[in-house]
C-alpha positions in Angstrom: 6.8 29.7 -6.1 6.8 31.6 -9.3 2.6 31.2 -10.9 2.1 29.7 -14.0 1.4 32.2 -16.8 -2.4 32.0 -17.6 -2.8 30.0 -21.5 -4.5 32.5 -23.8 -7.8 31.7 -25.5 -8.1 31.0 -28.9 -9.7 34.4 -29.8 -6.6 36.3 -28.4 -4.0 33.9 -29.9 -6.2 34.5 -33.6 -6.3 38.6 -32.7 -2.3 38.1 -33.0 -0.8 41.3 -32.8 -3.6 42.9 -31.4 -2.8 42.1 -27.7 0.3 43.9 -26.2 3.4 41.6 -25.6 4.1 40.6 -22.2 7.4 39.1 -20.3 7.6 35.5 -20.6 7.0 33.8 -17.1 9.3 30.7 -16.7 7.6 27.4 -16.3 8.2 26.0 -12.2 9.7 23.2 -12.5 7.6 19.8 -11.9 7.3 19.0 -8.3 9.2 16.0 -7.3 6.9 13.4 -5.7 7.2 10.6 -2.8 4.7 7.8 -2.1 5.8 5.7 1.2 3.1 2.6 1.9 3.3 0.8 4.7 2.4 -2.8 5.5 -0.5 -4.3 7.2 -1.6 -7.7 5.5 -4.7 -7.9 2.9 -6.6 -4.9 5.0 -3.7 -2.6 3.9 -4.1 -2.9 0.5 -7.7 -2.4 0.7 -7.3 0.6 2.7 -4.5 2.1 0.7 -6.8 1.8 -2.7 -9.4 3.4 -0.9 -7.2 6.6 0.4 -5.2 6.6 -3.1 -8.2 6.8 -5.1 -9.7 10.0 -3.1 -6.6 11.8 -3.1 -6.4 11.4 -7.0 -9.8 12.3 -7.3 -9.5 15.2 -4.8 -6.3 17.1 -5.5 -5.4 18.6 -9.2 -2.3 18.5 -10.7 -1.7 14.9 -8.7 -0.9 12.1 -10.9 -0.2 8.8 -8.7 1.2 7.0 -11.3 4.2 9.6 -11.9 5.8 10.0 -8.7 9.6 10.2 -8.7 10.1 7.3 -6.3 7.6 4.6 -4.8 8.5 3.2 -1.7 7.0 -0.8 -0.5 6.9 -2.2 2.3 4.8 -5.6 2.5 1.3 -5.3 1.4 2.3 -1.4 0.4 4.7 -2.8 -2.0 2.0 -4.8 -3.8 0.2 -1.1 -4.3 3.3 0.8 -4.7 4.5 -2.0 -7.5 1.2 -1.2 -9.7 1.5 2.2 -9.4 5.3 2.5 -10.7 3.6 0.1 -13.2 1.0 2.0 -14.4 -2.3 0.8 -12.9 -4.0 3.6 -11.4 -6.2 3.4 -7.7 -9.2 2.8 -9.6 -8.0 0.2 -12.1 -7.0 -1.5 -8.5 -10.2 -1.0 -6.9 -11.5 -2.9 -10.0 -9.3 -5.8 -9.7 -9.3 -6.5 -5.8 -12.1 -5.5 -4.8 -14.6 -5.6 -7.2 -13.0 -9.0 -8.8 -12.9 -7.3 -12.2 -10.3 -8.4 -14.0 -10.8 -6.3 -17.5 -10.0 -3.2 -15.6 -6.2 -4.5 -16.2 -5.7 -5.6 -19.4 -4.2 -9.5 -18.9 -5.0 -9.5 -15.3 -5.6 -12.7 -13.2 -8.0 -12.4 -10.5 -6.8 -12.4 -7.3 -8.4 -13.7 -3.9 -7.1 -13.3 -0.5 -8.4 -16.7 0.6 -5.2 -17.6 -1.6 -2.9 -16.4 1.1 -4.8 -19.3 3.7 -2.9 -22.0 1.5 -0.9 -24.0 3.4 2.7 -23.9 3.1 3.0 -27.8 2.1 6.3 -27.2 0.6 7.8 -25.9 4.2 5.8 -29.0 5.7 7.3 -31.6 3.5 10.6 -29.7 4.0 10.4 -30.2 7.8 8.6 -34.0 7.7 11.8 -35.1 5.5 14.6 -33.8 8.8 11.9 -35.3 11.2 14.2 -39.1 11.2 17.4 -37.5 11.0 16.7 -35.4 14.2 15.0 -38.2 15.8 17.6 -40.4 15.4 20.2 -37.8 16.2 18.5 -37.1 19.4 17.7 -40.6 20.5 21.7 -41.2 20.1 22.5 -38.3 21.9 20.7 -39.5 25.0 21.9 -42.9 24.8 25.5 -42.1 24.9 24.5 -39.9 28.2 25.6 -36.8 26.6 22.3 -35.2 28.7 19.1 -35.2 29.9 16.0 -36.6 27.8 14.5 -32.9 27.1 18.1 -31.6 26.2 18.8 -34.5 24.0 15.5 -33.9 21.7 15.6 -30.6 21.8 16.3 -29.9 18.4 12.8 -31.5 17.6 12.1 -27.9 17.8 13.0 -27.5 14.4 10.5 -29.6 13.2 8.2 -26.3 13.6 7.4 -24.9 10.0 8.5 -21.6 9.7 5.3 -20.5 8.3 2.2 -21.9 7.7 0.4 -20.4 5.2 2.1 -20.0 1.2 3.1 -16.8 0.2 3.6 -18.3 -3.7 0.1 -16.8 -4.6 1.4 -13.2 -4.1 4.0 -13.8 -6.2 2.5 -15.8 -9.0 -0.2 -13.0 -9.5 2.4 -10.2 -9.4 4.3 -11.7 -12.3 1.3 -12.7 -14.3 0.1 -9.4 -14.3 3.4 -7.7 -14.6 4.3 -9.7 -18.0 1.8 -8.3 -19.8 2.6 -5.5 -22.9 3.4 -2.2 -21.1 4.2 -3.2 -17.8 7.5 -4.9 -16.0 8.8 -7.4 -13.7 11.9 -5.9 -14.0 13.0 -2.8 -11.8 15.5 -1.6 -14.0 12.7 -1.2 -16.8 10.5 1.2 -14.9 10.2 4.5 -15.9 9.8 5.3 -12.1 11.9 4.2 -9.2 10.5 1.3 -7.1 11.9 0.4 -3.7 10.5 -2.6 -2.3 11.9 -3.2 1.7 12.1 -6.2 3.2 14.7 -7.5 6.1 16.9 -10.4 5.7 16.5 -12.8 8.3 20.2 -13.7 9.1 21.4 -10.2 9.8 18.3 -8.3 10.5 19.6 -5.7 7.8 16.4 -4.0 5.8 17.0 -4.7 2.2 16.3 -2.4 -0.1 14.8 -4.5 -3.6 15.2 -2.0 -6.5 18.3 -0.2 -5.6 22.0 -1.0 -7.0 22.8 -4.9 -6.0 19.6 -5.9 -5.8 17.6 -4.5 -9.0 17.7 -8.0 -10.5 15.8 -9.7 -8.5 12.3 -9.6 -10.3 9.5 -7.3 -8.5 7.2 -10.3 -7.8 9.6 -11.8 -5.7 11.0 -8.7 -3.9 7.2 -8.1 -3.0 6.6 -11.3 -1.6 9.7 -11.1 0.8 8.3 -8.0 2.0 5.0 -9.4 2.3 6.3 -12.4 4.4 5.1 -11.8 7.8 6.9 -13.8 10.2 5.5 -17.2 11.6 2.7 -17.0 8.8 4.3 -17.2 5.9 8.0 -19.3 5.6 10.9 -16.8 4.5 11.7 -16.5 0.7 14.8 -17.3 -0.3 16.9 -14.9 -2.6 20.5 -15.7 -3.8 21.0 -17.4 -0.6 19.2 -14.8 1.6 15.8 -15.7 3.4 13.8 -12.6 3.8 11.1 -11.2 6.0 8.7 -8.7 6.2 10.1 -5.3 5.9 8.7 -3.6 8.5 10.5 -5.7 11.0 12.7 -2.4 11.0 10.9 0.6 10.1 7.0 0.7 9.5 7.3 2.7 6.5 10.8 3.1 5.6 9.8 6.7 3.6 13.3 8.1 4.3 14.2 6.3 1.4 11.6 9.2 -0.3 13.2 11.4 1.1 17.1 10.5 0.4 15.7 10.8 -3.3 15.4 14.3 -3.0 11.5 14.7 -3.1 9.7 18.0 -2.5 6.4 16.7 -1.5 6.1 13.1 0.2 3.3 11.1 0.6 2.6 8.8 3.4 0.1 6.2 3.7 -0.4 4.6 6.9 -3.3 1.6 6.7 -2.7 0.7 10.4 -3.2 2.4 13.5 -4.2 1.1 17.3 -7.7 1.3 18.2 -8.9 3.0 21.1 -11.8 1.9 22.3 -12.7 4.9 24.4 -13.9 7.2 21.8 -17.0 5.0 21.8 -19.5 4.7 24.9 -20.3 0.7 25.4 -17.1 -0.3 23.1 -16.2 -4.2 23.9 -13.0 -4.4 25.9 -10.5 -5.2 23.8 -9.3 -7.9 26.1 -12.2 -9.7 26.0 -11.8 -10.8 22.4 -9.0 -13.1 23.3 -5.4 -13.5 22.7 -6.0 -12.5 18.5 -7.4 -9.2 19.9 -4.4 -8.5 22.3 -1.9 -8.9 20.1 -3.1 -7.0 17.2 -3.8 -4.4 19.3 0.2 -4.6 20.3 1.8 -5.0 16.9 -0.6 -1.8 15.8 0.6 0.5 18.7 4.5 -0.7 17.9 4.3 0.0 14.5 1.9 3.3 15.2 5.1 4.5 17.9 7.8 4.0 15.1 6.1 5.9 12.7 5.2 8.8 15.2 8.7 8.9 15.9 10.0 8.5 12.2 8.0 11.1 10.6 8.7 13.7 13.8 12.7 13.2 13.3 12.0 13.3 9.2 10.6 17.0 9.5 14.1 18.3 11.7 16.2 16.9 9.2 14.5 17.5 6.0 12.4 20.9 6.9 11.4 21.6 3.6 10.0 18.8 2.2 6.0 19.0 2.5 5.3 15.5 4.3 1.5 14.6 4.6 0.3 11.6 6.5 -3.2 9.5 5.8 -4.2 7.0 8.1 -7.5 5.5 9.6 -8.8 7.4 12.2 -8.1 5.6 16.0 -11.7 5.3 17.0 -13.1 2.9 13.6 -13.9 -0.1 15.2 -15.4 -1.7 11.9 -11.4 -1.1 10.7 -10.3 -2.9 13.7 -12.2 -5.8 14.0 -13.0 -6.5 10.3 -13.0 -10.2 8.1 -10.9 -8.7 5.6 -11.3 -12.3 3.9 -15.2 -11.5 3.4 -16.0 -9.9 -0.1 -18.6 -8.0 0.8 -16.1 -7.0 4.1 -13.4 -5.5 1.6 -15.8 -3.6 -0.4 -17.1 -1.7 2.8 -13.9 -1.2 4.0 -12.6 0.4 0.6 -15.2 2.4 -0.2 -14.8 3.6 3.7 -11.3 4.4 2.9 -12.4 6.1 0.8 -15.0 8.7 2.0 -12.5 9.1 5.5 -9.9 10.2 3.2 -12.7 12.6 1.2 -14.0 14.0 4.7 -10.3 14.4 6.2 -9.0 16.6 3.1 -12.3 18.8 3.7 -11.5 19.4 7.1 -8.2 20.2 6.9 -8.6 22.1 3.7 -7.1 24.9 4.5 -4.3 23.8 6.3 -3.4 21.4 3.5 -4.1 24.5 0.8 -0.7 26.3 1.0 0.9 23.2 1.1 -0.1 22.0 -2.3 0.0 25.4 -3.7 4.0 25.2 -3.3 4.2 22.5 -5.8 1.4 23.4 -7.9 -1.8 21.5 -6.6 -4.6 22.4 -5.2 -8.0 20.5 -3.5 -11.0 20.5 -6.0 -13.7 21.5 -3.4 -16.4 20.9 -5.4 -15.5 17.3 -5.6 -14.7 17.0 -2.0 -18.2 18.1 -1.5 -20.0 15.9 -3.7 -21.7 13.3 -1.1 -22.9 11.2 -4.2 -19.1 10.3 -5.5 -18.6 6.7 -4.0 -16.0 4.6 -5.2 -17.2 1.0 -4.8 -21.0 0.1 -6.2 -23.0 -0.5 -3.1 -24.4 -3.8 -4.6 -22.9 -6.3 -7.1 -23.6 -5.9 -10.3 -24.6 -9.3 -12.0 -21.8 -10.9 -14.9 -24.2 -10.1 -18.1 -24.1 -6.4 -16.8 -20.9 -5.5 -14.7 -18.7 -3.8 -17.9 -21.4 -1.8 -18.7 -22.2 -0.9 -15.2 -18.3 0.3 -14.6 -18.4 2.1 -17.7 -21.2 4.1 -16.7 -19.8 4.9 -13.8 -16.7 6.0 -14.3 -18.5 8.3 -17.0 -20.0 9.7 -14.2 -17.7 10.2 -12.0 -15.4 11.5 -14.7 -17.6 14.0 -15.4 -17.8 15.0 -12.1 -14.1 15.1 -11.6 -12.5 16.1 -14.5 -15.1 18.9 -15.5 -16.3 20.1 -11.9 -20.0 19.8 -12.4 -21.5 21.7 -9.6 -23.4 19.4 -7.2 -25.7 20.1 -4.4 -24.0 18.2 -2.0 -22.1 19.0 1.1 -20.8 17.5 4.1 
């Protein structure tokens, strides 16, 4: 890759003629970028905020909020959606985390408790067929069609098909997206957005965004993606009922890659634990069914992206792909309230610092890398054990703005100018 030609200082470019002409380097052209986000409930977002925040801290020439192509799937679509929109990984650890809503201008705060809202539309839905099916059972086993179990079995579809609303997702994406300078509309990005998510009837992954299905407004295409099965009822889209995306692919970043990106960026919120890496760890079957099955669903997922990326690097060999996930052996990760405040703030902030301390260590490998599309790690930042990206205690109302300002002073100066720090890892 061709360097960039050094700019010349003002001095030289006042001495004029004085300096000898050189040959005119050509300009490489702009690297095209990739973000894939995968799914994972409330924890993913918080985690991807975290990891998105240190990488734009941590790598030069990086802007997350001009990528070529943004790729969704459930809770990554809610992260990938404000970036194609504008809001940058610390305007978002503002506003879900820190419950700030002036970091977005016309934001509406946002609490995951929202999501334990019971579905009482899908309840009043499935109260209302409750005498129809009774009374179509009870007439099947009077005419002797069958046996008393066979006859009522369609009582079955009295189960809701969720039980928690996913409305609130939806209601706070368009609120904040109808605000001057951002969109609900795909079509008006200035960057592509693809947000997955699988139609229930077929078990096709639909991709929101893309020719046929740009109209459908981002708030809603995020909330089909977002709607895990058996928690939150299907959303209905011209006659389609969707589901959560990952139902077919974790991360779905071939998409990225179909868009002809040179460098793609994975995140990966969820990976399975393993218990082993810790002397005296609880057995994981001791915490019950809740434990057992999350435990399953994460090594599922964790397989299909193993074997996605592995097959994306035969068929697309020179496209840089880098991969940022949790490391197996955080517990806290694992067995975390991500409804706590004071829960999502540690886990951010640790998203955070494990992203920090896993671009230091693999610094060199990850060097050449960048270099080929014009980026490179700011050491001296990586370095810099007082950076933190959450305050580690509240601020109180009267003083919060002022707090946040001062800090991101700080850490802009930091950043953007390279003050040398002491610090090291």
């Amino acid at each position: 890759m061709p360097k960039i030609a050094a700019t010349p200082s003002k001095s030289t470019r006042r001495a004029g003629a004085a300096a000898p002409r050189r040959a005119s380097r050509a300009t490489p052209p702009k690297p095209r970028i990739g973000l894939a986000l995968a799914g994972g409930g409330p924890l993913a977002a918080v985690y991807e905020i975290g990891a998105l925040a240190a990488l734009e801290e941590a790598v030069e020439g990086l802007d997350l909020n001009d990528a070529k192509i943004y790729v969704g799937v459930s809770a990554g679509g809610i992260i990938a959606a404000g970036l194609a929109n504008g809001v940058t990984p610390h305007q978002m650890c503002r506003l879900f985390i820190e419950s700030d809503v002036d970091a977005v201008d016309g934001a509406i705060l946002f609490k995951p408790e929202t999501l334990l809202r019971p579905a009482l539309k899908e309840f009043g839905k499935r109260m209302s067929a409750a005498p129809g099916l009774f009374a179509s059972g009870l007439f099947h086993y009077l005419s002797r069609r069958g046996t008393l179990a066979a006859s009522f079995e369609r009582l079955k579809e009295l189960l809701p098909a969720g039980f928690f609303s996913g409305d609130a997702i939806g209601d706070f994406l368009a609120a904040t997206f109808s605000q001057a300078g951002r969109s609900n509309d795909f079509r008006k990005l200035r960057r592509k957005l693809v947000i997955v998510a699988t139609d229930l009837d077929t078990g096709k992954a639909v991709r929101f965004g893309t020719p046929g299905w740009d109209k459908t407004p981002i708030s809603v295409a995020v909330q089909a993606s977002s709607a895990v099965p058996g928690l939150f009822p299907p959303v209905e889209v011209d006659g389609h009922h969707f589901v959560d995306g990952a139902l077919r692919k974790t991360m779905h970043a071939s998409i990225a890659l179909e868009e002809g990106v040179d460098l793609l960026l994975c995140v990966n919120p969820i990976v399975p634990y393993n218990a082993r890496f810790q002397e005296g760890a609880r057995k994981l079957a001791n915490g019950g069914l809740l434990d057992v099955l999350s435990q399953t669903l994460r090594s599922i997922l964790h397989s299909r992206l193993e074997t996605g990326l592995a097959s994306y690097q035969i068929s697309h060999p020179d496209v840089d792909i880098l991969l940022f996930q949790p490391s197996e052996d955080d517990a806290e990760l694992f067995f975390t309230n991500i409804f706590s405040y004071n829960n999502r703030r540690r886990m951010c902030e640790q998203a955070y610092q494990n992203t920090r301390l896993m671009l230091w260590e693999q610094r060199e490998k990850l060097a050449p890398k960048l270099a080929r599309h014009g980026m490179r790690l700011k050491l001296s930042v990586l370095s810099d054990t007082s950076l933190s990206l959450v305050s580690q205690k509240p601020a109180r109302k009267a003083t919060t703005r002022l707090d946040n300002v001062l800090n991101d002073l700080e850490r802009y100066l930091k950043v953007v100018h390279g003050h040398p720090t002491h610090g090291s890892f």
